[in-house]
C-alpha positions in Angstrom: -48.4 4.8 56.0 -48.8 2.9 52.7 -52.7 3.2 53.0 -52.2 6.8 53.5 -50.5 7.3 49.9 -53.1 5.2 48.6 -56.0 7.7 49.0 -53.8 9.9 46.2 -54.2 8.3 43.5 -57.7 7.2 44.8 -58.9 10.7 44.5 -57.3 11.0 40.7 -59.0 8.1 39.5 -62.6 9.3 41.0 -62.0 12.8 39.3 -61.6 11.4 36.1 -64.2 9.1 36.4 -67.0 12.2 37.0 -65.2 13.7 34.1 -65.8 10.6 32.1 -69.4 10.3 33.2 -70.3 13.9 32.3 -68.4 13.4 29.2 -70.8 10.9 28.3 -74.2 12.6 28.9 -73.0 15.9 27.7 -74.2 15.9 23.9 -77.4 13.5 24.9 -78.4 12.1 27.5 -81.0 9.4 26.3 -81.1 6.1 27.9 -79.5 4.9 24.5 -77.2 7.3 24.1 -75.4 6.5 27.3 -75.6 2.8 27.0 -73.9 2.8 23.6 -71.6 5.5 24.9 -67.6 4.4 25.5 -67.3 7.1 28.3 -70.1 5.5 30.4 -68.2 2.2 30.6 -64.9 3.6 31.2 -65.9 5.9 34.0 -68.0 3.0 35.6 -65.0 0.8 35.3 -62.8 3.9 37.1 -65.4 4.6 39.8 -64.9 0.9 40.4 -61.2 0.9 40.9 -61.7 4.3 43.2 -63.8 1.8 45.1 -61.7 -0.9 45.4 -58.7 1.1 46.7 -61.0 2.6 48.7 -61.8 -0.7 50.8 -58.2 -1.8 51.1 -57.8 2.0 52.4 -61.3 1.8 55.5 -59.6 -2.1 56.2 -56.5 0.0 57.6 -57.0 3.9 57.8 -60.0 5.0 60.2 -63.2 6.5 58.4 -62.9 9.3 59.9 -59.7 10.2 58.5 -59.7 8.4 55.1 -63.2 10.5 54.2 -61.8 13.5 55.1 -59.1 13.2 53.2 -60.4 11.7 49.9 -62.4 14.8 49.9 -58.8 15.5 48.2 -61.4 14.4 44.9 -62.6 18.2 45.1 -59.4 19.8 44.5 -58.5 17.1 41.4 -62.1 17.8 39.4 -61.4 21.1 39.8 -58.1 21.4 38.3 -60.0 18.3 35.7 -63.0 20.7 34.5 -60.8 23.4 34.3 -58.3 21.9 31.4 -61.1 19.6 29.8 -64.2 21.2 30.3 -63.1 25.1 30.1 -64.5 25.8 33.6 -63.7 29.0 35.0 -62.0 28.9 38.5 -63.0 31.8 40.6 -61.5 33.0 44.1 -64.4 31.5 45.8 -63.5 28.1 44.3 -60.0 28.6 45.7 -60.8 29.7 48.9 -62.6 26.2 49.2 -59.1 24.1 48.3 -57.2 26.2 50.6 -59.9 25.2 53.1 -60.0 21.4 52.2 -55.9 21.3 51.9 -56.1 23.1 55.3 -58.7 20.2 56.8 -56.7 17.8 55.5 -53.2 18.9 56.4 -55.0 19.1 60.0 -56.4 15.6 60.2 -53.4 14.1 58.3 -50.7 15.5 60.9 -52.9 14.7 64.2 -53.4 11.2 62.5 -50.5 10.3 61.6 -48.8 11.5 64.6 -51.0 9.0 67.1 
């Protein structure tokens, strides 16, 4: 069960990190620019801790629930490039959480329950 709370924070930490990544290429996006750019490096480093939890979640949760569920990531960028970015969410955005909070309310009750 503790593998299954995991993928939570998983999900955060991979939202930020595309933030942080499109934070750095937004202004330029020259080969310098993004190598001298702090945002790079700190959403490489979270992408890498997304990973990391990720493996300790596939040794114990079967792929074919943890995917499912970490696409959990969708609903967080949303929510992310909505307060930083000033991205507009429109009904057809949340008719597409309501369908992934509905997929994964499925696979986590009929995966849990086994």
């Amino acid at each position: 069960m503790m593998m299954y709370i995991l993928i939570l924070p998983m999900t955060i930490i991979s939202s930020f990190a595309a933030f942080l990544l499109k934070k750095a290429t937004t202004n330029n996006i020259s080969l310098v620019h993004l190598l001298k750019n702090k945002f790079f490096y700190f959403g490489g480093f979270l992408y890498f801790l997304a990973m990391v939890a990720n493996i300790f979640v596939l040794k114990v949760v079967p792929l074919s629930v943890s995917m499912p569920l970490g696409t959990i990531t969708y609903v967080w960028t949303l929510i992310i490039s909505n307060k930083f970015l000033n991205e507009k969410i429109t009904k057809k955005k949340l008719l597409g959480v309501f369908f992934i909070f509905l997929g994964c309310a499925i696979i986590g009750i009929f995966s849990i329950n086994k």
